[in-house]
N, C-alpha and C positions, 0 to 999 in steps of 0.2 A: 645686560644689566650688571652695575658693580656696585659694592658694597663701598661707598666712599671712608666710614670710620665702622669702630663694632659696631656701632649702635644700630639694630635693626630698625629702626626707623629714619636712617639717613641713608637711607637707599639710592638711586636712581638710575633711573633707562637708560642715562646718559654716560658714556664712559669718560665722561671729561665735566670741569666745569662750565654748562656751556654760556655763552655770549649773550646776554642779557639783551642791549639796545639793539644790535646789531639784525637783527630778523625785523624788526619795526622800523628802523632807516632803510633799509632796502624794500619794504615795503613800502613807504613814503618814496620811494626812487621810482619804483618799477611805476607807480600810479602817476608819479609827475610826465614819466616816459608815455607810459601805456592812455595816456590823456591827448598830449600833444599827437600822439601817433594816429589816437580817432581823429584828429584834428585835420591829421594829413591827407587820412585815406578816404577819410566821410566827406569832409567840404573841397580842401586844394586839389587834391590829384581824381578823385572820383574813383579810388582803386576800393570798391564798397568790399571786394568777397575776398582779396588779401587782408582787408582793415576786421572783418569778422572773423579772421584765422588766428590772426594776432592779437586782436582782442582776447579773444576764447583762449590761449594761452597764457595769457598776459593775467587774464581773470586767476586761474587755476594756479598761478605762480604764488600771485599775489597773496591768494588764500592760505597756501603753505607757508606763506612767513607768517600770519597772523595767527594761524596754530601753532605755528614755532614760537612765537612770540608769548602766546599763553603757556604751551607745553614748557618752555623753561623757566619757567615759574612754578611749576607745577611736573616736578619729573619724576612723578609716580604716578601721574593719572595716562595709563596704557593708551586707552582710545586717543586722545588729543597726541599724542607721541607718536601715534601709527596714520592717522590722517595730517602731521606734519609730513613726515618722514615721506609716503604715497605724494603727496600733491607738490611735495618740492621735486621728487624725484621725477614725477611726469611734466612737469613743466617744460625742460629743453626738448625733449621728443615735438612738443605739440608747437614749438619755436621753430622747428627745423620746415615746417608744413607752410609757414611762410615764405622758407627759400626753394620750397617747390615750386610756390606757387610764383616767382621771381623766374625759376628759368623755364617755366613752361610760357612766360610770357616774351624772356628774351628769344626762346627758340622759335616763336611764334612771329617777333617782328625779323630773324631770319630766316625764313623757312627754306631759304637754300642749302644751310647747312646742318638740320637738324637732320640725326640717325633718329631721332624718335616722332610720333607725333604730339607735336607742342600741347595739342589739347589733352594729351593725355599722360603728360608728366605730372600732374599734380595728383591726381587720380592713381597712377601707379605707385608715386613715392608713399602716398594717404596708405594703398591697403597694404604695404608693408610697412605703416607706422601705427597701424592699425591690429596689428599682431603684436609690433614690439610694446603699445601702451596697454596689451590687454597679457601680455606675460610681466610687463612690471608694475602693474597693480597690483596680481594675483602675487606674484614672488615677493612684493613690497610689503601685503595686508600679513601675508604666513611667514615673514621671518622680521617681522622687524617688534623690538617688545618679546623676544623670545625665549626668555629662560622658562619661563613658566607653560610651555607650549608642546603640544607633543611633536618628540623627535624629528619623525617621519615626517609632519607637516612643515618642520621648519627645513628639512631637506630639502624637500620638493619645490616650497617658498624661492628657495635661496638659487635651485638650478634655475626656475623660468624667469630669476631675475638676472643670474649670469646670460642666459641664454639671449634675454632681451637685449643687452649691453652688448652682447659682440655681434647680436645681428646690427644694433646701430650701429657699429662700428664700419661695417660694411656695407651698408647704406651708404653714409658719410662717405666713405671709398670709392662708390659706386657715383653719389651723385657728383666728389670733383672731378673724377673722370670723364664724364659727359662735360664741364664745364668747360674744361681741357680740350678735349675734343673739338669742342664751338670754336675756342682760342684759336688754335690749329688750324680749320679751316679758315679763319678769317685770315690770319698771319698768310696762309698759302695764297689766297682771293686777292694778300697784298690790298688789304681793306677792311680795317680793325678799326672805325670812329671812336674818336674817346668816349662820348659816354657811353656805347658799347663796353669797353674798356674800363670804365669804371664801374658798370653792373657785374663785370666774371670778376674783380679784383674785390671787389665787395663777396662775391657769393666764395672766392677763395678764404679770404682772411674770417667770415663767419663759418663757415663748412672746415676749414680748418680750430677753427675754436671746440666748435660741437666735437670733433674728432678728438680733443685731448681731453674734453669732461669725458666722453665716453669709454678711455682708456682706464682714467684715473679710475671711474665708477665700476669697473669690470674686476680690476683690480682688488681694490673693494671689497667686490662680490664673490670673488675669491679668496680673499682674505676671512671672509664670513664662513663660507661654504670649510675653509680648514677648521675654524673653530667648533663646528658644528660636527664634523664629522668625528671627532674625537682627538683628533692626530695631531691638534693644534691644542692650547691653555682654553680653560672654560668660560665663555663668555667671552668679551672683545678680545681681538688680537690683530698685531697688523699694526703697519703705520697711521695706512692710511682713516681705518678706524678708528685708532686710539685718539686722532691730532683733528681737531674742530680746523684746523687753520687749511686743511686739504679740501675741506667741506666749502669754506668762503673765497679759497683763492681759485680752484680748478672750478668749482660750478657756480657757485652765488655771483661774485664778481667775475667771472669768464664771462658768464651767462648774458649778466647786467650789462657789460661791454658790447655783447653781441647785441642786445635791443639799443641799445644805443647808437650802435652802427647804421643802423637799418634802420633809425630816426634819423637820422643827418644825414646820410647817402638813402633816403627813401625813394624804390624803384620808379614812385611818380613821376620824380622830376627827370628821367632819362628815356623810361619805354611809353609807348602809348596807353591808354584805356580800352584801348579796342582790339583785338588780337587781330582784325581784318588790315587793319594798319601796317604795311612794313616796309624796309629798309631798300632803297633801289638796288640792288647788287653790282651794279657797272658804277655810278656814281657817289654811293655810300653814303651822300648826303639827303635827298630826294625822298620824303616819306608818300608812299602810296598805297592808297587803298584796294586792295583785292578780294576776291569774294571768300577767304579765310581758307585752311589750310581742310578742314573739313568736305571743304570740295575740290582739292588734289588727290584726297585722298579715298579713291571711290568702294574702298571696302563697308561692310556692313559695322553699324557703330557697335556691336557686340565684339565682332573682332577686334576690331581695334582696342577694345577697351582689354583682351586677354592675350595680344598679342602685337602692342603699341609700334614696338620694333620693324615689323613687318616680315620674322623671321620666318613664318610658315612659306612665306612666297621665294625669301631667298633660298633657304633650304630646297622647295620645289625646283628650283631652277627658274622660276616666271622674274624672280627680280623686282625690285620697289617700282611697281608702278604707278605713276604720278602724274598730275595734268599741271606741270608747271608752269601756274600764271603766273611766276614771275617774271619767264621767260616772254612773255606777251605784255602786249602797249596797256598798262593799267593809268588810271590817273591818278592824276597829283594829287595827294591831301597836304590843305593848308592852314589846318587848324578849325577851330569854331565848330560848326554845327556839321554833324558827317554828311556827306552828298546820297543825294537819293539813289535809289538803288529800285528799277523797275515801278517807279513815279511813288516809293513806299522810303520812307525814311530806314536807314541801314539802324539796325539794333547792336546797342552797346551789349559786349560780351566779355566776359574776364573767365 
């Protein structure tokens, strides 16, 4: 909170004068986006539980520019400043849960080359995004709107918001890494399809986006956490604080860019809907159906779910044991209606 003139009544939360239109255009953006995208996932491509991940993001983003949108009209009403600040901040976490749920599906139409199991990439990345949104809500409600707050809470506030920020950061880390990985094997198989090729070059240049908000934000949060602690001037300090233009160029518009990515390169038009679907590995082109990776992989779905890797078994010395049916005669899928399976129609899975 700064004093913009003596007047104590020309206070505000805001350390700058902030941007008037600009939180209600991008909220008219994110909805022209976040429309067309139900468009994609509900009716064209049938991908319903990526289109509900992204939705639900796409919601909660939305919402933050329209309390932003009030709050800077309005920058002494606390509450509306602290539910801006919360729902813009969580918005790219709950974004990133769509690129899980993109490579648990690309790992799933290559299951020759996944280190993890496909079905439970989404599932893994969720409960550690499920820590990092439930430490930057708490960090975001106790420090943001903070002069008037006690000390100790705005400490505490500010660590589990640092804390949140550099665990994405290593997420992010984590999940180009596996993407890389995929890359690699394929380059070595000497059988890397282009639209293979355009789903990792997609999930690199959005996973690379997420990585620079989450730096710039970390930063931030260390810039806060000096101010607070005393060692720093009272109340904002820091660049990246002090300057609205860090706030629209590193996450508003990085952000907006990244949904916009993932509307025009939308994983529909490249991977299947059905995870039983996948890629012939000798021929690269041949999509066939198999009876999904879930039954390659004959551990208990508790394990799996706590230890996706398969690292208990390597570590024991037993090694990833697997029933590779893709090594055996599957057949061909050619589109349309999936082929029956045991005289009982094959169930759509995402």
């Amino acid at each position: 909170m700064v004093d913009s003139t003596d007047n104590n009544d020309a206070w505000s939360l805001y350390p700058y004068e902030p941007n008037k239109p600009a939180p209600m255009v991008f909220a008219v953006l994110l909805t022209i986006l976040g429309s067309y995208q139900i468009y994609q996932s509900f009716v064209r491509y049938h991908w319903k539980k990526y289109g509900f991940t992204f939705t639900w993001a796409t919601t909660v983003w939305i919402s933050g520019f329209v309390c932003r949108s009030i709050s800077v009209y309005n920058v002494q009403a606390v509450n509306i400043f602290i539910a801006q600040f919360v729902l813009v901040l969580m918005g790219p976490p709950l974004y990133a849960a769509a690129e899980y749920f993109i490579l648990g599906r690309l790992l799933a139409y290559l299951p020759y080359h996944t280190p993890i199991h496909p079905g439970r990439v989404f599932s893994t990345f969720i409960m550690l995004s499920v820590i990092v949104e439930t430490l930057t809500a708490n960090g975001a409600a106790n420090s943001a709107g903070s002069s008037d707050r006690d000390p100790g809470q705005v400490k505490s506030g500010l660590a589990c918001l640092k804390a949140a920020l550099i665990l994405q950061c290593f997420i992010e880390a984590f999940f180009f890494s596996l993407v890389t990985y995929m890359e690699y094997k394929c380059r070595k198989a000497k059988n890397f399809p282009r639209k293979v090729r355009i789903v990792c070059y997609t999930l690199y240049i959005t996973s690379f986006m997420l990585l620079v908000r989450c730096i710039v934000r970390t930063i931030e949060g260390f810039e806060a956490a000096f101010c607070a602690t005393g060692e720093g001037p009272p109340g904002y300090c820091g660049s990246v604080s002090m300057h609205e233009y860090f706030l629209y160029i590193f996450e508003i518009a990085n952000i907006t860019l990244f949904v916009a990515i993932l509307v025009i390169f939308h994983p529909g038009k490249y991977l299947p809907r059905d995870t039983k679907i996948f890629l012939d590995p000798i021929d690269g082109k041949t999509e066939r159906m198999g009876p999904g990776f879930s039954k390659a992989d004959k551990r208990p779905l508790f394990v799996t779910i706590v230890d996706p890797f398969n690292i208990g078994s390597i570590v024991s010395g037993k090694g990833m044991v697997l029933d590779k049916f893709w090594e055996q005669q599957q057949p061909a899928y050619e589109g349309g209606e999936l082929p029956k399976d045991d005289g009982k129609t094959v169930e759509m899975s995402e």
